[in-house]
N, C-alpha and C positions, 0 to 999 in steps of 0.2 A: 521477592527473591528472584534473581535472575543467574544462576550458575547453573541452570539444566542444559542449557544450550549445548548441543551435540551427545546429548546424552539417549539410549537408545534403549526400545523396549521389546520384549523377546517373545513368542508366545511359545509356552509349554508342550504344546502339543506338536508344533513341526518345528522348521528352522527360521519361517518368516521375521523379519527384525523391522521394528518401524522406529523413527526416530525425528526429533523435533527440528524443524527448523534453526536457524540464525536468524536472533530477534532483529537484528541490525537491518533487515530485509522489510519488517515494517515500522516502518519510521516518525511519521506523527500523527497528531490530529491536527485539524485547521478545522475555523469556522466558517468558511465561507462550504458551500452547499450549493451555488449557483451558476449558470453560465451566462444568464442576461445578457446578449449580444456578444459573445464572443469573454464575457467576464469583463466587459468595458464600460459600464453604464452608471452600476450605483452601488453601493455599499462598499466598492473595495477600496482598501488601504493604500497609501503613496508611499513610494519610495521617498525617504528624508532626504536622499542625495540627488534621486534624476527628477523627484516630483512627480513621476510614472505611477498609475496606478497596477499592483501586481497581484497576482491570486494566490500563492504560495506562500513563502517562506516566515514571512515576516508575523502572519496571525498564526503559526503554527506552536505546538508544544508536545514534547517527549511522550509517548507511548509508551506506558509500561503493558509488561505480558505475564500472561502462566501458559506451564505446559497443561496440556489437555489430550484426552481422548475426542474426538470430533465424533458424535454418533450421524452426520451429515456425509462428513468428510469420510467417515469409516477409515481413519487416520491417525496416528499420533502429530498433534498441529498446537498452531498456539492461539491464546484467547484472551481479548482483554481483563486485563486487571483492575479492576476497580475499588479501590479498597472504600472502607465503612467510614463513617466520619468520624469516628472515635479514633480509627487508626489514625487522623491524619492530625487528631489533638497529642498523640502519639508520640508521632513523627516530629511535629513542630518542637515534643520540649526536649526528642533526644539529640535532633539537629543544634541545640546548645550548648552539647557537650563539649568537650574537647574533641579532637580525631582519636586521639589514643582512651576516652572513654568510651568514645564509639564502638571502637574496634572489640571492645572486649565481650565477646557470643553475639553483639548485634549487627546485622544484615538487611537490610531491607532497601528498594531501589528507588521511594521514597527519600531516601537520605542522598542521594546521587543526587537528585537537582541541586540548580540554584536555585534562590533566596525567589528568583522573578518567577521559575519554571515552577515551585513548589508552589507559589502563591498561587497560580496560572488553574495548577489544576485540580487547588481547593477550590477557590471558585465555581469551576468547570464544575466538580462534583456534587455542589449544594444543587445546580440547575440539571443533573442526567436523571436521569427515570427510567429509560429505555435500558435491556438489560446486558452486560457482557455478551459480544459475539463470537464467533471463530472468526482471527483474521483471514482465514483462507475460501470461506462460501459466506459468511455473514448471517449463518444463523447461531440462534442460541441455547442448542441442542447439543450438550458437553458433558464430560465426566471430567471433573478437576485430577490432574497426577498430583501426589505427593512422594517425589521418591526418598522421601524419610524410610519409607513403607516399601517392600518389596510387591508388596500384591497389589495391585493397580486397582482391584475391580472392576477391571475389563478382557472381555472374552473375546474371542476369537471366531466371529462366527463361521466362516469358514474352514472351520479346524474343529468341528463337533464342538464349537461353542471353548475349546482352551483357553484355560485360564494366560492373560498374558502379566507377566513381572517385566518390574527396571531392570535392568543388565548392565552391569558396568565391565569394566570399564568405559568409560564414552569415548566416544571417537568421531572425526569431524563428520559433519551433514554432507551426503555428496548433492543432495538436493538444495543447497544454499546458490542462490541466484544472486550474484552482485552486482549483476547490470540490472536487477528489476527493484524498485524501490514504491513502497504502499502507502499514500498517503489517504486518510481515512477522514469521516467530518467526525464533529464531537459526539451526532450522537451512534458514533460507530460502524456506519457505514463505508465502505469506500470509497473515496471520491475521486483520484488519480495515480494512475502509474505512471513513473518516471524512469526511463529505459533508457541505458545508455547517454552520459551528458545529459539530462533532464527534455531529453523526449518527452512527449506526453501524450497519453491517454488518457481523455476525461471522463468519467462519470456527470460530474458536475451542470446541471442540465435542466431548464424545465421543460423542455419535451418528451411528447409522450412515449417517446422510445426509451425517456429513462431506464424502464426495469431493464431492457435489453442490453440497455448500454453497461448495465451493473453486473449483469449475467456473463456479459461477455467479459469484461473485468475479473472478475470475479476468477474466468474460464482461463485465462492465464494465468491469475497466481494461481493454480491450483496444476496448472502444468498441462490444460487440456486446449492448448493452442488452436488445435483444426476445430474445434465445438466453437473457438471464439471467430474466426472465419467463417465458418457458415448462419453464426447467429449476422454478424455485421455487412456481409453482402446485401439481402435484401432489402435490409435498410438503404444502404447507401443506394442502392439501385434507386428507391423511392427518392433518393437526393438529400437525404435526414445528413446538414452539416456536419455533425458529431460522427455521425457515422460513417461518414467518408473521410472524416479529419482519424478517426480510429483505424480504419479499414485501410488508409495511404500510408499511416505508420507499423500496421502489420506486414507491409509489400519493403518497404524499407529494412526490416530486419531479418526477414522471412519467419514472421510467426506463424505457423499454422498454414502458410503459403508457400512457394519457393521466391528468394526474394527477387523482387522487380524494380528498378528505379522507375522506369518511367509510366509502369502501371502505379506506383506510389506517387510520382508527381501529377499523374492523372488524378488522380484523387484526393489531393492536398489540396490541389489547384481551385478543382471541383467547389471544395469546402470554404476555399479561403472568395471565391466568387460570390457564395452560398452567406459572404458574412459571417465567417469562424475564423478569428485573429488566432487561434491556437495552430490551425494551419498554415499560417506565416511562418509560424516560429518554428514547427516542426519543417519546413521546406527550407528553412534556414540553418537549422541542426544538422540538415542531408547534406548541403550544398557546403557547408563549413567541412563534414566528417568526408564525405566523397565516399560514401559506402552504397551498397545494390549496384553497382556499374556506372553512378552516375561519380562525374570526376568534377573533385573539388574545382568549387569558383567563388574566389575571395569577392569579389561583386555581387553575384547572386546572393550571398551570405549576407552580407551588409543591405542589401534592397530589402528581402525579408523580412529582415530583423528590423527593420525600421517601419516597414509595413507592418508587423506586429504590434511595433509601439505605438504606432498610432492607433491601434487598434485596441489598445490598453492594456498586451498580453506584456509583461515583463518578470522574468523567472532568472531570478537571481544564480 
């Protein structure tokens, strides 16, 4: 079930209102997990048309969600959905109906795929183990909402513990971010933000600054920008590719920063020297958008992106 979106929960005891994101903000799973040289080396997929090998779009598929209370997040957020395999024998015989048998009290966001997306994420589901996370911090410390129910089950601990209920009517998220976009691995984790035209911020990594890199990830979708700045400094200080390819694209949009072009081109550069095709592509996204003060150059743009490709970065 996916109709909670914008819907908002109240606590009893004062006026505090918390309310669920726009599921549209996190967007799939993908199975790549890697960065191996820039995501250029082995396991990833080609593009059918350029022959390009790319790390995104192509092995990804649809994220379903519930709302939740986050006992992490100390939030109302949302959580994957995973349904049980019985659900999805379910699913398979009611997707045979007709639409208009459908439609008649049945809901479910299982029925929303296609034929390829449906199959994608039985699959997916005979091999996950790993349990439902928060998409917003990645742990798996939750209270499911059912706003069938007015009483949530969830209190208020700063409000002597008040009980908090749904509230309606619902009304839009003002915390819905539509330049920020989540893309997660299969087994639930994060693995890139896509900001603005498919910017990118990786997780994606086997260095050992992964947890940091997640942290810091993690540290924007959750709207705590400067936590994600001070975690990615010292990194990049140390030279960690990733972390300079992250920390060049926070000075671009001013996350957490005030923005800088050319302390973000310093550090893009830094990374793309370092052997990170991700910062081609994000110095190519700059150089095309002409944003932080630095002024579009349709050259620059083009050298990039082709230094990218050869590098094996291509994002559709």
């Amino acid at each position: 079930m996916e109709d909670y979106c914008g819907s908002n929960l109240k606590c009893t005891g004062c006026s505090a209102v918390f309310f669920f994101e726009d599921s549209s903000r996190y967007h799939f799973y993908t199975s790549n997990n890697t960065n191996h040289q820039a995501f250029a080396q082995i396991n990833n997929p080609r593009c059918e048309v350029t022959g390009l090998p790319h790390y995104c779009d192509s092995s990804a598929m649809t994220l379903l969600t519930s709302p939740c209370w986050c006992l992490h997040c100390n939030t109302a957020t949302l959580v994957e959905r995973i349904p049980d395999m019985d659900h999805y024998v379910k699913a398979a015989a009611v997707r045979r109906l007709s639409n208009e048998q459908r439609s008649l009290g049945i809901s479910d966001s299982l029925l929303d795929l296609d034929d390829q997306s449906f199959s994608a994420h039985h699959q997916w589901r005979m091999k996950r183990a790993s349990p439902p996370r928060c998409l917003r911090c990645g742990h798996s410390n939750y209270i499911l909402i059912d706003e069938k129910k007015r009483n949530t089950g969830v209190t208020h601990e700063s409000c002597w513990n008040s009980q908090i209920e749904c509230s309606f009517p619902p009304f839009s998220s003002s915390m819905t971010n539509a330049t920020l976009r989540c893309y997660h691995a299969l087994s639930g984790e994060l693995n890139w933000l896509h900001i603005h035209e498919r910017t990118v911020i990786s997780c994606m990594t086997d260095d050992p600054c992964k947890v940091d890199l997640l942290e810091a990830a993690y540290a924007i979708v959750r709207y705590r920008e400067k936590e994600a700045f001070d975690i990615l400094q010292p990194l990049a200080d140390e030279n960690k590719p990733a972390a300079m390819t992250a920390l060049g694209t926070l000075y671009v949009f001013g996350i957490g920063v005030e923005a800088d072009g050319e302390m973000a081109i310093h550090y893009l550069s830094k990374a793309l020297n370092a052997g990170d095709g991700l910062a081609a592509m994000n110095l190519s996204r700059l150089y095309w958008s002409g944003m932080a003060g630095i002024k579009a150059d349709e050259e620059k743009t083009k050298s990039y992106l082709g230094t990218a490709r050869e590098m094996g970065i291509y994002i559709r």
